[in-house]
Backbone as ProteinMPNN parsed JSONL, in Angstrom:
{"seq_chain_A": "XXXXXXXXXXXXXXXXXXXXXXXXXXXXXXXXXXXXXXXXXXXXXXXXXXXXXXXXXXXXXXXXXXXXXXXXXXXXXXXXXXXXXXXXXXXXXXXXXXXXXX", "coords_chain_A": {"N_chain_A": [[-15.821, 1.25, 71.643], [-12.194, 2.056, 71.341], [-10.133, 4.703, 71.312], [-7.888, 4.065, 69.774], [-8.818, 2.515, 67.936], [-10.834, 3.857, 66.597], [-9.456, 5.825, 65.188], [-8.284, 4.315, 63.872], [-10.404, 3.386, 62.036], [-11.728, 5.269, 61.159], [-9.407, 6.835, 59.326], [-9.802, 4.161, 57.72], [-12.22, 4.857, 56.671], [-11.357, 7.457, 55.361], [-9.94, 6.268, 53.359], [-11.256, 4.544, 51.691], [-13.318, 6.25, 50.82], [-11.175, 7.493, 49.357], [-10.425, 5.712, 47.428], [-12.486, 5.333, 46.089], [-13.235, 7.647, 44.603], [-11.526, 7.92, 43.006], [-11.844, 5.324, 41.782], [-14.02, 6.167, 40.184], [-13.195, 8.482, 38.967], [-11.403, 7.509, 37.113], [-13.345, 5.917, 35.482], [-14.664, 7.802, 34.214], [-12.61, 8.665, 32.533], [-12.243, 6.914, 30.967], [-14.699, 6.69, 29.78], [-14.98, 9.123, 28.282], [-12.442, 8.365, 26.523], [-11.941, 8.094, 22.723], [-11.621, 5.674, 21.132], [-9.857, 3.755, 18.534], [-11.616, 3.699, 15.54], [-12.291, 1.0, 13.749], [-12.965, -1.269, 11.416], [-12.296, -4.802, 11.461], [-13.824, -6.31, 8.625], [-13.756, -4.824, 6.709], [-11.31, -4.855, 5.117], [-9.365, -5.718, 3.373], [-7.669, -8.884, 3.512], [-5.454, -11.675, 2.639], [-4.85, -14.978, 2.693], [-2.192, -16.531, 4.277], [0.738, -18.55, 5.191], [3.318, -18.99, 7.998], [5.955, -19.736, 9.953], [4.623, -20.118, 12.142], [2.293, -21.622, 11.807], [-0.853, -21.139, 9.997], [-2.248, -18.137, 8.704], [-3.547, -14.412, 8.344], [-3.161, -11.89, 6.249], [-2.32, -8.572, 5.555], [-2.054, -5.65, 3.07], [-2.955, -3.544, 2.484], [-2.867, -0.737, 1.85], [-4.424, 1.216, 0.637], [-6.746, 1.502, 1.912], [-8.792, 3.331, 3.928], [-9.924, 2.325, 6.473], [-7.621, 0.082, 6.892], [-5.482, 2.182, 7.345], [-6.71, 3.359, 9.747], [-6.248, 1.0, 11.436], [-3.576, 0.05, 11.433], [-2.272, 2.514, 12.806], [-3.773, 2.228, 15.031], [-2.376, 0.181, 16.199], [0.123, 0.925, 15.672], [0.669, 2.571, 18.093], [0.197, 0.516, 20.313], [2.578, -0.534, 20.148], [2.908, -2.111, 17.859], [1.288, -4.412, 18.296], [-1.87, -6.2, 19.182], [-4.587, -7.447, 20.939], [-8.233, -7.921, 19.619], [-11.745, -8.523, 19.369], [-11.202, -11.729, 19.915], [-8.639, -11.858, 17.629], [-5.418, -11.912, 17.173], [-3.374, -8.995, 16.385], [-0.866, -8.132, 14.226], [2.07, -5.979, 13.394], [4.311, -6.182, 10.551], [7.806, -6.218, 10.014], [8.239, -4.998, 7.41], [6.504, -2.703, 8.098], [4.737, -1.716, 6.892], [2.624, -3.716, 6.677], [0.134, -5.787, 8.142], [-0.579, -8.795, 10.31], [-2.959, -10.817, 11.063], [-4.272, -13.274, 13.589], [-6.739, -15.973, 14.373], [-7.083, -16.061, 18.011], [-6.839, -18.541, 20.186]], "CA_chain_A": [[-14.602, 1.33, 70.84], [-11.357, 2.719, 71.877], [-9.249, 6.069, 70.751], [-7.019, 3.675, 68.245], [-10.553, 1.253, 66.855], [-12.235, 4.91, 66.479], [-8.862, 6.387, 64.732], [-8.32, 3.299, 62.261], [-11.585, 3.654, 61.289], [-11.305, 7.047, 60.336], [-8.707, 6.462, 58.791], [-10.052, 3.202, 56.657], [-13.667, 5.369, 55.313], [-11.229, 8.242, 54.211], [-9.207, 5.805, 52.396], [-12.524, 3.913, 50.802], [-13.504, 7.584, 50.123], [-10.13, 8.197, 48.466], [-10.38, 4.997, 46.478], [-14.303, 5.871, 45.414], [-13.023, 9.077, 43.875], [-10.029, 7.356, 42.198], [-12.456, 4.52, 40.42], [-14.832, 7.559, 39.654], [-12.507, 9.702, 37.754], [-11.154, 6.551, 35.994], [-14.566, 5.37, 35.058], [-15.328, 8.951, 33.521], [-11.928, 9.124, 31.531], [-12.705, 5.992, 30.282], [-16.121, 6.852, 28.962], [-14.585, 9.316, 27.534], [-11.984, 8.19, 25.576], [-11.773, 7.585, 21.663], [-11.069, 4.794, 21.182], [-10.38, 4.372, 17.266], [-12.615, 2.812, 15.287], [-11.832, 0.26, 12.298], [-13.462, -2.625, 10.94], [-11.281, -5.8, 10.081], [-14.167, -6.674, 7.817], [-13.742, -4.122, 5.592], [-10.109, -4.55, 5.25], [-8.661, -6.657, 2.448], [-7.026, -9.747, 4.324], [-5.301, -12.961, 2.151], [-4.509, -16.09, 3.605], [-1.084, -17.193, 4.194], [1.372, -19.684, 5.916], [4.103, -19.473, 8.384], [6.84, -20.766, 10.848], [3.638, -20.477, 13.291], [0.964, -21.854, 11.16], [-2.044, -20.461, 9.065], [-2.807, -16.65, 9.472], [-4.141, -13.816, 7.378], [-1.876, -10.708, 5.871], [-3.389, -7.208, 4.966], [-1.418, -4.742, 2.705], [-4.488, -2.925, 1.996], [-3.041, 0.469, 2.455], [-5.206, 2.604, 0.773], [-8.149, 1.842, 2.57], [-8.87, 4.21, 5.044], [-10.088, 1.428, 7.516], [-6.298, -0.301, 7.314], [-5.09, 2.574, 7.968], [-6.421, 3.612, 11.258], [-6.035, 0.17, 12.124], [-2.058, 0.879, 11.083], [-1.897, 3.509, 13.682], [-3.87, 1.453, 16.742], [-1.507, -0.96, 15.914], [1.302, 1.662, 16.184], [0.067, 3.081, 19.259], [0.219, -0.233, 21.122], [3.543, -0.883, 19.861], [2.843, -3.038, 17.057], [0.84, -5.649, 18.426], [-3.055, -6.149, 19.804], [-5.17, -8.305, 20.144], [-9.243, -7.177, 19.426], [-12.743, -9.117, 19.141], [-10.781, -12.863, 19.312], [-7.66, -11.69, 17.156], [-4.293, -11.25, 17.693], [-3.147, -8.075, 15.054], [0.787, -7.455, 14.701], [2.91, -5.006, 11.958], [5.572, -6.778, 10.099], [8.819, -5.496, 10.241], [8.657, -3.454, 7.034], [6.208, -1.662, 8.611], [2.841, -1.616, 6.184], [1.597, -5.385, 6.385], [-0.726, -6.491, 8.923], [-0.751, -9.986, 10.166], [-3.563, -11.184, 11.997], [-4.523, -14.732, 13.563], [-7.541, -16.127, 15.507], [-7.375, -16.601, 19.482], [-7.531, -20.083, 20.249]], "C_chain_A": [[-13.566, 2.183, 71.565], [-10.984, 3.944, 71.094], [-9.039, 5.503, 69.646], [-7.946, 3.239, 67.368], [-10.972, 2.636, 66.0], [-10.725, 5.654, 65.022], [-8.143, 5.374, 63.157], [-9.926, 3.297, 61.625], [-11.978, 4.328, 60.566], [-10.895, 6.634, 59.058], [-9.268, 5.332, 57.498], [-11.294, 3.972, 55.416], [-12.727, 6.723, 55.06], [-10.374, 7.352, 53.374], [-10.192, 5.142, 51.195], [-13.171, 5.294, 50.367], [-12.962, 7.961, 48.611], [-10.14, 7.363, 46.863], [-11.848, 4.74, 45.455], [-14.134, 6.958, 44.594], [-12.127, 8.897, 42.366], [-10.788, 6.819, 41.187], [-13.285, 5.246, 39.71], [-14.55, 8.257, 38.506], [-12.2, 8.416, 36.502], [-12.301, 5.615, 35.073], [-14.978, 6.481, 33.956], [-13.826, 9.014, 32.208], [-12.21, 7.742, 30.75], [-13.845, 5.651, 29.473], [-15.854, 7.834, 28.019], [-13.525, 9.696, 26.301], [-12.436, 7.746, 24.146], [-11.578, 6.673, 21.512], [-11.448, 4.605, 19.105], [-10.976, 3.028, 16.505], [-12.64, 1.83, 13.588], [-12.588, -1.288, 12.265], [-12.637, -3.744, 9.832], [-12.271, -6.167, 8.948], [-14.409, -6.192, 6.722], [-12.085, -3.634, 5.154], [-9.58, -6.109, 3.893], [-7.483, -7.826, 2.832], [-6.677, -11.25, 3.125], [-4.695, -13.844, 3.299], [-2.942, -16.522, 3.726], [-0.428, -18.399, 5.751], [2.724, -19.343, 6.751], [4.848, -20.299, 9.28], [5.635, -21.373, 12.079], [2.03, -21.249, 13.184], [0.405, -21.252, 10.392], [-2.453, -19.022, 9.846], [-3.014, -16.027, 8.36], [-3.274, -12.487, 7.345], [-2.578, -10.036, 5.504], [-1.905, -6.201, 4.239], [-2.202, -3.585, 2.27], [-4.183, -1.3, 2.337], [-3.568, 1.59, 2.117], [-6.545, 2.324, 1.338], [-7.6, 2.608, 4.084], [-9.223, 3.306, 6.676], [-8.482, 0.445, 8.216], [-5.746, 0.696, 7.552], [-4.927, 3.248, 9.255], [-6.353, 2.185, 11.895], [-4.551, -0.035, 12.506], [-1.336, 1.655, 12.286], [-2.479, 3.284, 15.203], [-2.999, 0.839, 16.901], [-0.212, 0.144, 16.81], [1.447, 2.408, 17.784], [-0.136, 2.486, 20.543], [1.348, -1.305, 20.491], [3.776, -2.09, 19.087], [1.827, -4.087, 17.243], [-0.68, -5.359, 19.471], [-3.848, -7.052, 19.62], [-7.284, -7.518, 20.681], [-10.407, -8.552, 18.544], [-12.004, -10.586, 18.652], [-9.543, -13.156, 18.606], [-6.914, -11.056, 17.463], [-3.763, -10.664, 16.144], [-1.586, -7.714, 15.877], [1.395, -6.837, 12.807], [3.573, -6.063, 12.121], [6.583, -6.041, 10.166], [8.786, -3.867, 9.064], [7.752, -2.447, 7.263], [4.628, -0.783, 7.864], [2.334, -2.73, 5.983], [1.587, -5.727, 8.423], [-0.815, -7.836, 9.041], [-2.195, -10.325, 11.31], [-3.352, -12.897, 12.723], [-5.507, -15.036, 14.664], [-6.872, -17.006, 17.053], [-7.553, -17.836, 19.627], [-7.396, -19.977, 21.793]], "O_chain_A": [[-13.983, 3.011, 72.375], [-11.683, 4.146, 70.102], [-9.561, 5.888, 68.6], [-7.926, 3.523, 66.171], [-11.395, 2.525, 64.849], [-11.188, 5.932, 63.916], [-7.75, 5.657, 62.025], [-10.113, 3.127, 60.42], [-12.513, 4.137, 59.473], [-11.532, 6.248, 58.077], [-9.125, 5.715, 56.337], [-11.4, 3.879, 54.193], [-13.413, 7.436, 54.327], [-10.026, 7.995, 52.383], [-9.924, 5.222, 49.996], [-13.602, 5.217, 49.216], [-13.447, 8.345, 47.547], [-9.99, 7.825, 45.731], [-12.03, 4.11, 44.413], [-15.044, 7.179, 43.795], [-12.096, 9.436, 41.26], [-10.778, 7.262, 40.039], [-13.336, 4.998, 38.505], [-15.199, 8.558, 37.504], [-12.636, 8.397, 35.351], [-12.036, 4.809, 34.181], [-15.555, 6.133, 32.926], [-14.079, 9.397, 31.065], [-12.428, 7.956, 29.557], [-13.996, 4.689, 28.72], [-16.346, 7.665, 26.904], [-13.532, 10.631, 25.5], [-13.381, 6.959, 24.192], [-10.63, 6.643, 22.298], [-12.44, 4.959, 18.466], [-10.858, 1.83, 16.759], [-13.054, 2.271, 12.516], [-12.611, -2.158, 13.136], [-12.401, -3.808, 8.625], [-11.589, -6.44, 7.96], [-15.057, -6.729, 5.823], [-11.701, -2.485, 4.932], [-9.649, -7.331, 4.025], [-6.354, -7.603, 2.396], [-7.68, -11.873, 2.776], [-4.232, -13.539, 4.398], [-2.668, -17.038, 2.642], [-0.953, -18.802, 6.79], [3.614, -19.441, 5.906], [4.513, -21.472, 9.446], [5.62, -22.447, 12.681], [1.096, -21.395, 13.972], [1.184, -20.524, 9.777], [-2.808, -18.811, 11.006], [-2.813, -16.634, 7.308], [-2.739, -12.077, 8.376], [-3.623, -10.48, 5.028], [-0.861, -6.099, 4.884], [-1.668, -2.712, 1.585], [-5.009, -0.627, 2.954], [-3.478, 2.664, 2.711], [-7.439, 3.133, 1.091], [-6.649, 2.527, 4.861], [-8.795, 3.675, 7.769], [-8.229, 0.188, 9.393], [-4.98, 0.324, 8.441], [-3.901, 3.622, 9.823], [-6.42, 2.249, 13.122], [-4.235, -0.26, 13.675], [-0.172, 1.495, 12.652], [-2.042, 3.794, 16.236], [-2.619, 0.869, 18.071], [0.179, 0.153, 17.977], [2.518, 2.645, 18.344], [-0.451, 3.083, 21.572], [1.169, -2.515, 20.346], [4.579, -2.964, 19.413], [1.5, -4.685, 16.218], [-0.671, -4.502, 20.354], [-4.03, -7.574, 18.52], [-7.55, -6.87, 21.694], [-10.116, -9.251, 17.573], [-12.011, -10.874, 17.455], [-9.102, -14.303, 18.674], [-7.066, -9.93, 17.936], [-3.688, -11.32, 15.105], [-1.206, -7.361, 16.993], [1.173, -7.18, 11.646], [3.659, -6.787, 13.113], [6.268, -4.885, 10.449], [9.007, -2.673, 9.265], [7.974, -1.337, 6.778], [3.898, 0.164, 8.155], [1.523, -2.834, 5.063], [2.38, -5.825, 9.359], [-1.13, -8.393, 7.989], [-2.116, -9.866, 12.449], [-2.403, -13.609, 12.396], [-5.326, -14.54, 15.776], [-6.383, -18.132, 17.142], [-8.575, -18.3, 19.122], [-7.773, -20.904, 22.511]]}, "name": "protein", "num_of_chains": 1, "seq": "XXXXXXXXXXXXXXXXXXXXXXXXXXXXXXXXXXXXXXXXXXXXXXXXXXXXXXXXXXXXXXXXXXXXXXXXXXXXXXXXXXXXXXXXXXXXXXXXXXXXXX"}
C-alpha cells in the first residue's frame, strides 16, 4: 500500500468508528424514550361519513386514554398514523378522527 491507500484508510475506520458511536447513542436514546402509551380500544370511537369516505370520530374526552392520545396527537402536530391507522385532530381541537391504512 502506499502513504495516500494507508492514509484513506485511516481515515475511512475512524469515520466507521465515528458512525458506530453515532448509531450507538441513537439506539440507546431510543430505548430509552417514553413513548406514550394509549389504547384506541379503549377509547369511545362512532362511525361517520365524509368528503373522503367512511371513518371513525372520538370525542371521548374524559377518558384518560383519549386524552393522552390528544396530546401524541398534539405533539406530532395533529396528525399520526399508529398500528394501521391514520389519527388526525379536527379543527376545533377535541375530536379525533381516525381511518384504516389501506
Amino acid at each position: 500500500m502506499t502513504g495516500k491507500e494507508d492514509i484513506a484508510l485511516i481515515a475511512l475506520l475512524e469515520f466507521l468508528d465515528a458512525v458506530e458511536a453515532g448509531v450507538s447513542a441513537a439506539k440507546q436514546r431510543i430505548k430509552e424514550a417514553k413513548l406514550p402509551n394509549w389504547d384506541p380500544d379503549n377509547i369511545k370511537w362512532e362511525d361517520a361519513e365524509g368528503s373522503s369516505g367512511q371513518y371513525q370520530r372520538s370525542e371521548d374526552f374524559n377518558n384518560p386514554e383519549f386524552k393522552t392520545m390528544l396530546k401524541d396527537l398534539q405533539a406530532h402536530n395533529g396528525k399520526l398514523t399508529r398500528n394501521g391507522y391514520f389519527y388526525w385532530i379536527f379543527k376545533n381541537g377535541s375530536t379525533v378522527g381516525r381511518k384504516k391504512r389501506s
